[in-house]
C-alpha positions as CSV (number, residue, x, y, z in Angstrom):
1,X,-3.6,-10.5,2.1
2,X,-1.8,-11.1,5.3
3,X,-3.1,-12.1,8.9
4,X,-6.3,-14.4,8.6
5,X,-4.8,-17.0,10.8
6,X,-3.8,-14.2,13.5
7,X,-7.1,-12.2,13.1
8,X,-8.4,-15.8,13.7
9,X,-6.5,-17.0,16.5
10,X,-7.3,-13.3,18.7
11,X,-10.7,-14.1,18.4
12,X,-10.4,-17.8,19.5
13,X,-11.3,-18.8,16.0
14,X,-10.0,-21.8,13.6
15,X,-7.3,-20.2,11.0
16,X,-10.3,-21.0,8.4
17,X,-12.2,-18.7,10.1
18,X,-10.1,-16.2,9.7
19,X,-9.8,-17.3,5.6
20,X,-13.5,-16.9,5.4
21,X,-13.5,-12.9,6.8
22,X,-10.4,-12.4,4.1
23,X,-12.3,-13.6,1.3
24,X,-15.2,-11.2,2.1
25,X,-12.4,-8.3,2.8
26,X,-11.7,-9.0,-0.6
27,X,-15.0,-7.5,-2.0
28,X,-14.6,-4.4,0.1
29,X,-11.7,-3.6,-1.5
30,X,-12.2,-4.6,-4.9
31,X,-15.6,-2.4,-4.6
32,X,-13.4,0.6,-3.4
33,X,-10.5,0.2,-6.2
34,X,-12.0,2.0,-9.0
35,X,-13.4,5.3,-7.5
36,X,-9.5,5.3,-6.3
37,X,-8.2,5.6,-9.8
38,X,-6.9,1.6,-9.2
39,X,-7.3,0.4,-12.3
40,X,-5.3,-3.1,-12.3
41,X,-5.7,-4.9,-8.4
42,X,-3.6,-8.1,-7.6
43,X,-4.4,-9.8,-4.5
44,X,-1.8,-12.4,-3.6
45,X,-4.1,-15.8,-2.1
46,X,-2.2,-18.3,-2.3
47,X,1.9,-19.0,-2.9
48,X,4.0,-21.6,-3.9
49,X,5.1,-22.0,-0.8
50,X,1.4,-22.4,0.6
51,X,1.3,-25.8,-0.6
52,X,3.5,-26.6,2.6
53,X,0.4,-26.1,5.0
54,X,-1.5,-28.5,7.0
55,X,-4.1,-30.1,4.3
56,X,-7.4,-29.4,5.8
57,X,-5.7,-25.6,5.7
58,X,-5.2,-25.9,2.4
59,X,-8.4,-28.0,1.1
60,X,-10.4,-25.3,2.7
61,X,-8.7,-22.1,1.2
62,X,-8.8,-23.7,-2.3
63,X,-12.8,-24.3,-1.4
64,X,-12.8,-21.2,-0.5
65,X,-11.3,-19.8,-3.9
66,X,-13.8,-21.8,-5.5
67,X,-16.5,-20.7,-4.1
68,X,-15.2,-17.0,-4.2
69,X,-15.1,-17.7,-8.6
70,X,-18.8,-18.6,-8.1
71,X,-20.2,-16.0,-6.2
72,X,-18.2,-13.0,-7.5
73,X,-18.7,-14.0,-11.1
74,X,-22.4,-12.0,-12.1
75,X,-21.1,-9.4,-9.3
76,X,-17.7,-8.9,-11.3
77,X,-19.8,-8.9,-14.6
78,X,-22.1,-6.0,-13.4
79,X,-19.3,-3.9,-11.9
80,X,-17.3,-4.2,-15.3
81,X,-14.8,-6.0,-13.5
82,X,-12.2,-8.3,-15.4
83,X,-11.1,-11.4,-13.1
84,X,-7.8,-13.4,-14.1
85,X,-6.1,-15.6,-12.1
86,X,-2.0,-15.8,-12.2
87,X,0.0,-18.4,-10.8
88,X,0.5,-22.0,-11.9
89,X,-2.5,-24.3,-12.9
90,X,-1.0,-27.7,-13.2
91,X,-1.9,-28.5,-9.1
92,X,-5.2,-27.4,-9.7
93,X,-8.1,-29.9,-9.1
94,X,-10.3,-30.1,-12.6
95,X,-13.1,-28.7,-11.2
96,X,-11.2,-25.5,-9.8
97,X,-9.8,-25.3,-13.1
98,X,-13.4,-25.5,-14.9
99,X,-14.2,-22.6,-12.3
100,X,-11.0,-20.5,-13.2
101,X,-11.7,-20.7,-16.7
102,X,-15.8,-19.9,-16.4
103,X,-14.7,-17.4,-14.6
104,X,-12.2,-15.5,-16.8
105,X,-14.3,-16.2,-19.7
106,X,-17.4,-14.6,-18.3
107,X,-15.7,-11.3,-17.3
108,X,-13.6,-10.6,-19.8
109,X,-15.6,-7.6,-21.2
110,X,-14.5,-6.2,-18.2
111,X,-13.1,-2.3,-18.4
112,X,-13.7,-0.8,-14.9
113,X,-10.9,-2.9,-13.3
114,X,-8.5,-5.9,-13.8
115,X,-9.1,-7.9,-11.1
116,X,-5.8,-10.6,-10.9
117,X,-5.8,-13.2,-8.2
118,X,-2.7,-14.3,-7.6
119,X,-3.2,-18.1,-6.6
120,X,0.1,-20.6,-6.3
121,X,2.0,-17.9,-7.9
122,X,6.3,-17.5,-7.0
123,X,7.7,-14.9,-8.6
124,X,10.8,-16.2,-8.9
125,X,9.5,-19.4,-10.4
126,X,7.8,-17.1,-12.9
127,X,10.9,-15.5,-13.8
128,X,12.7,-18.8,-14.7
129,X,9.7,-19.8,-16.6
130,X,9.6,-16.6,-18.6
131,X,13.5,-16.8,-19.6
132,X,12.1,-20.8,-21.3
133,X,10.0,-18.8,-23.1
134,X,12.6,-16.8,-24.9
135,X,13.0,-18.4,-28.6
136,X,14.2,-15.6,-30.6
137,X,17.8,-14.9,-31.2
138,X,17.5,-11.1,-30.5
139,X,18.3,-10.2,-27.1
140,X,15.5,-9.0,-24.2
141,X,15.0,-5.7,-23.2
142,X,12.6,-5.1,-20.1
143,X,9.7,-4.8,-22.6
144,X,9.9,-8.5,-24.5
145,X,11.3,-9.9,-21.1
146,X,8.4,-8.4,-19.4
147,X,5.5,-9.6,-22.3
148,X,7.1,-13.4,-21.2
149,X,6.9,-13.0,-17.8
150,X,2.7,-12.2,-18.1
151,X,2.8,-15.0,-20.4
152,X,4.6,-17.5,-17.9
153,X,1.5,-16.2,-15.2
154,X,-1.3,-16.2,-17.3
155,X,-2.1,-13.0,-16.9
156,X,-4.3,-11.7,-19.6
157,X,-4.5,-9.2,-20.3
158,X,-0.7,-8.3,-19.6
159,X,-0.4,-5.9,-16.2
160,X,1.9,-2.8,-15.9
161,X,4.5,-2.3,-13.6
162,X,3.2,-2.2,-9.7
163,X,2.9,1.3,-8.6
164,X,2.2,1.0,-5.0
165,X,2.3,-3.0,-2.9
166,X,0.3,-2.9,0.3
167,X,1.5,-5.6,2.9
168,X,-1.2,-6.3,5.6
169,X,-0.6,-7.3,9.2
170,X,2.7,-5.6,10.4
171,X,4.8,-7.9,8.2
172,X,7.5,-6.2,5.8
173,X,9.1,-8.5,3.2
174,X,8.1,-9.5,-0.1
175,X,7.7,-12.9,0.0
176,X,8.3,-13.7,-3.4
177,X,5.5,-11.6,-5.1
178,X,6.2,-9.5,-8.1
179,X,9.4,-9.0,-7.7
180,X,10.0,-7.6,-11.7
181,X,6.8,-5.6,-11.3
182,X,7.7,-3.9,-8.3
183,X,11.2,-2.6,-9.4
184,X,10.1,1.4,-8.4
185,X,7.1,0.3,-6.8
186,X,6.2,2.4,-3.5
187,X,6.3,0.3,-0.1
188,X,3.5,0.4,2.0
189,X,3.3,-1.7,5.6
190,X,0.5,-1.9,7.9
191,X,-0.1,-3.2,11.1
192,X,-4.1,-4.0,9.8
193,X,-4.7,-7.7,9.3
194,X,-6.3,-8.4,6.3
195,X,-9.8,-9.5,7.6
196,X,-9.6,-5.8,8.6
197,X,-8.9,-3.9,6.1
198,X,-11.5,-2.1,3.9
199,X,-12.0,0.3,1.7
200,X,-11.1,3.4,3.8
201,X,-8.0,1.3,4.6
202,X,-7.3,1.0,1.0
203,X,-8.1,4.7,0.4
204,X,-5.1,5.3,3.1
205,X,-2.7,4.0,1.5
206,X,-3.6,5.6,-2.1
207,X,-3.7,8.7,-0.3
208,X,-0.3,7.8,1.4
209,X,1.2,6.8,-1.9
210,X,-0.3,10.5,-3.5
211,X,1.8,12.6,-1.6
212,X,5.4,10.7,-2.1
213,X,8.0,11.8,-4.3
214,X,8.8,9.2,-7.3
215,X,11.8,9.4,-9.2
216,X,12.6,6.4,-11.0
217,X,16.2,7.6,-10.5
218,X,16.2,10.8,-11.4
219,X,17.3,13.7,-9.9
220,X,14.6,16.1,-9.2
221,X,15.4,20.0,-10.4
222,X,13.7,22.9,-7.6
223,X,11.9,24.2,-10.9
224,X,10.2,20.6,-11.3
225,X,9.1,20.7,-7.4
226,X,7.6,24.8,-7.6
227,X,5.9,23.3,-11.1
């Protein structure tokens, strides 16, 4: 969710106001997700690293969030949409946190899509904090290692690997998201800012992602590709 602050500044705008056309971009993709066959979304909002921003910057995105948990709630209840929030909660104001868990609690009947916010999330913090929650003396294999990491994130119900990661507004790094999830996940860049893109921008990139070749490694035989 890349590019408020530019989409923003183009327009002559305050970077909030750019943070106020991505949180309703949000909607138009998380409407779009489950005619695409998406059946687990996660948005990155807010990192770690976020925390480094002016204040009123940050003050007004975590508003924002909270006001997003409020007005999304009966919308994500109707559309059978399951909202979880990953990251850290310990910075969290009380009242944010009250929100988060309203939220959660009232959608988790939720089948059509699992909705997870990532919100002062750092992969590689969650990483570490995954390997604290090893107590057993039998060693990890991806699949223990990988029920601890959606432990260490809060993500309930656990989420499967990343299949395809969208980055928004011409940018083409990670930035410390997912970074065990998207070990074979396809790469997608875009020059679209995120106040931009939609659902037909989202369907682009599932269509994209449709017609590449995955092979986890393997070689592929000229019998699999006439199959």
């Amino acid at each position: 969710m890349d590019g408020n602050g530019r989409w923003a500044r183009a327009r002559g705008l305050p970077r909030t106001a750019g943070h106020r056309e991505g949180a309703k971009a949000v909607r138009s993709v998380v409407e779009a997700a489950p005619d695409l066959g998406i059946t687990t979304l996660t948005l990155y909002a807010f990192s770690a690293d976020n925390w480094q921003r002016p204040a009123a910057e940050v003050r007004t995105l975590m508003e924002l969030f909270e006001r997003f948990l409020h007005s999304e709630r009966d919308k994500c209840i109707d559309n059978g949409v399951l909202l979880n929030i990953i990251g850290r909660r310990d910075r969290f104001e009380p009242r944010l946190l009250r929100a988060i868990r309203r939220a959660e609690a009232a959608t988790a009947g939720g089948r059509n899509l699992h909705l997870r916010i990532a919100v002062d999330y750092s992969a590689r913090q969650a990483l570490i904090d995954a390997a604290g929650l090893h107590q057993s003396p039998e060693p990890l294999d991806v699949d223990s290692y990988t029920e601890l990491l959606n432990r260490a994130v809060n993500s309930r119900p656990a989420a499967p690997d990343v299949d395809l990661l969208i980055r928004t507004s011409g940018e083409q790094r990670l930035s410390d998201f997912l970074l065990w999830e998207c070990a074979y996940a396809e790469l997608s860049f875009t020059d679209c800012l995120w106040p931009d893109f939609d659902g037909a921008e989202l369907e682009r990139a599932v269509a994209e992602f449709h017609r590449r070749e995955r092979r986890f490694g393997r070689v592929v035989e000229a019998r699999e590709l006439a199959s």
